[in-house]
N, C-alpha and C positions, 0 to 999 in steps of 0.2 A: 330139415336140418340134420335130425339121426345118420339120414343116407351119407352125408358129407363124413359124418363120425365115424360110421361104420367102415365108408370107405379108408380109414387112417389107421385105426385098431381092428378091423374086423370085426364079426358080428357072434360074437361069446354073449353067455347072457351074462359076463362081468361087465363085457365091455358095454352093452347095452343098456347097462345100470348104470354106468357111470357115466354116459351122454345121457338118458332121462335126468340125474341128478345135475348136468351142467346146464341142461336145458331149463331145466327149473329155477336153480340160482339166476341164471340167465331172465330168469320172467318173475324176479319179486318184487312186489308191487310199490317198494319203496324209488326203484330203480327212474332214471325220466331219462338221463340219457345213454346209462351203461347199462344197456338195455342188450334183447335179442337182435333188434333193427343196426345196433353196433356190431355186436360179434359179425354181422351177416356183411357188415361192410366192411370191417377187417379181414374177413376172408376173401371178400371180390379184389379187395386191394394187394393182399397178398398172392394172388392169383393172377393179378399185373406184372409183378416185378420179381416172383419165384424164383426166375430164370436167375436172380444175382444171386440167391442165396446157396450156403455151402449142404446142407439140411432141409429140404424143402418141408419134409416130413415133421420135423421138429418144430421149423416156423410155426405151421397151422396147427399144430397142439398146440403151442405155445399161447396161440392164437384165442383157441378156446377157451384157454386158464387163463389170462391175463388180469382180467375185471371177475373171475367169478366167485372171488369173496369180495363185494361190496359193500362198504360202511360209509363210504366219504371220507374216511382216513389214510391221506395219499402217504405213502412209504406203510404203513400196517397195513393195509388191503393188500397189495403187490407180494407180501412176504406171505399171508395166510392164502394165496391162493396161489403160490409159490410153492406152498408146503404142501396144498391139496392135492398139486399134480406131482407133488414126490409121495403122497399118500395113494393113490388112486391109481395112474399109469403103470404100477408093478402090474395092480390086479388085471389088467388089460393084456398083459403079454406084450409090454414094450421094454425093450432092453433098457440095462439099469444106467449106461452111457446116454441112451437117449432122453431117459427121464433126466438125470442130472443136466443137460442141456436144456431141456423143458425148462425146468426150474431156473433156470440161470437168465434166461430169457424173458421169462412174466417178471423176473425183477429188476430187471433193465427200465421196464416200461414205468420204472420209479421217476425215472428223473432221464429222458432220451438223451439231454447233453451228457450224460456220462459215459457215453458210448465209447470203446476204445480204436480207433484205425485198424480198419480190415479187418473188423470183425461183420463178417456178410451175414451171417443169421440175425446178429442183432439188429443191422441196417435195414434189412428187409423186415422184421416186425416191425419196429419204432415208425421204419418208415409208413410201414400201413397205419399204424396204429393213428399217425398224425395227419394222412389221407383227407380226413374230414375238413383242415383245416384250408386246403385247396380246393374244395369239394363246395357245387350249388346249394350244398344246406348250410354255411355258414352259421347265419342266422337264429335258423332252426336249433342248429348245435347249439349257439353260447345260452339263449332262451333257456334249453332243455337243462343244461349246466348251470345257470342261476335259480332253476326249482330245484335240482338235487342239494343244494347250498341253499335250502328257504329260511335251514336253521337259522343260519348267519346274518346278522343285524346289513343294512345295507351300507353304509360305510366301511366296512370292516371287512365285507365282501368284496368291494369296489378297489380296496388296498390290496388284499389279496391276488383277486383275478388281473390286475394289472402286472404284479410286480412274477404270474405267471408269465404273459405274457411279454415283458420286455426282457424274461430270461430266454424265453424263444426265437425273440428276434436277435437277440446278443450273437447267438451265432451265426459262425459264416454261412455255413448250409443248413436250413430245416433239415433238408431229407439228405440223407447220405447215397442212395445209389442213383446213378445214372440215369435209368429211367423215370423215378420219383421225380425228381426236380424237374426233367421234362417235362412231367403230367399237372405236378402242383406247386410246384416252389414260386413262380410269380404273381400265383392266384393268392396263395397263402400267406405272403409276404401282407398284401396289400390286403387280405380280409383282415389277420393280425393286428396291423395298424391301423383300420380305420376303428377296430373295439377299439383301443388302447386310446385312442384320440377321443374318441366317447368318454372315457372310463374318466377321464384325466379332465375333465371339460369343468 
């Protein structure tokens, strides 16, 4: 994983503290599904569809900060690891334009319909980032995502992850770029609804 990091910022020993420390966040043992096995699949994903993006460079930072403050607190986790890679990416020798993009990107991944028309950095994160959802672990995914939520009583879970879910389907397109939708939009459609037909039973 380093090597991928290395390959982005180069190999300084700031920068190589600063992938040990994302790596790390990346593997705390509260984590089940915004885990390292994720970042690793948001990078493959991102490495599908690069080709739309305006920043290729920026997507996969982005990439790497996205989840790496994790609490379970959707809109506060996004902003504190939003801020970590405006804390951190100086120390790397990444220009201050590209950090600011960094940042602007891990908080997208707040809420992906917020997304605004032809914006291609953000379309190419979001779009990996939601990969999984056309993707053979299905399953695997919402499972791993109701341990991360063990706090939560099961009715109140059950409201919640629903009323995520029918915000996903609300929209016309899951994935915004061209090649996403090819790859997963009609897989994802129909895992989407058959939780939600579950959830709602």
């Amino acid at each position: 994983m380093l090597e991928e990091w290395r390959a982005l910022v180069g190999g300084s020993r700031a920068g190589d503290a600063v992938g040990a420390e994302l790596v790390a966040r990346w593997s705390e043992p509260h984590r089940r599904y915004h885990d390292l096995d994720h970042l690793r699949a948001v990078l493959r994903a991102v490495g599908l569809i690069q080709e739309w993006a305006a920043d290729p460079v920026a997507v996969r930072l982005a990439a790497w900060f996205h989840d790496a403050v994790y609490d379970g607190r959707p809109g506060w986790d996004e902003e504190r690891s939003a801020q970590l890679a405006r804390s951190r990416l100086p120390r790397c020798g990444v220009p201050a334009r590209r950090v600011a993009e960094v940042s602007r990107l891990v908080r997208l991944t707040a809420a992906h319909d917020t997304l605004a028309e032809g914006d291609r950095d953000g379309a190419v994160l979001c779009d990996a980032d939601l990969a999984v959802l056309g993707g053979d672990g299905y399953a695997d995914y919402a499972a791993k995502i109701r341990q991360e939520y063990a706090h939560v009583p099961g009715e109140l879970f059950r409201r919640g992850r629903a009323q995520v879910l029918r915000r996903l389907l609300a929209v016309p397109r899951l994935y915004r770029t061209p090649p996403a939708r090819e790859l997963w939009e009609a897989r994802a459609r129909e895992a989407v609804s058959a939780e939600l037909a579950e959830l709602e039973r």
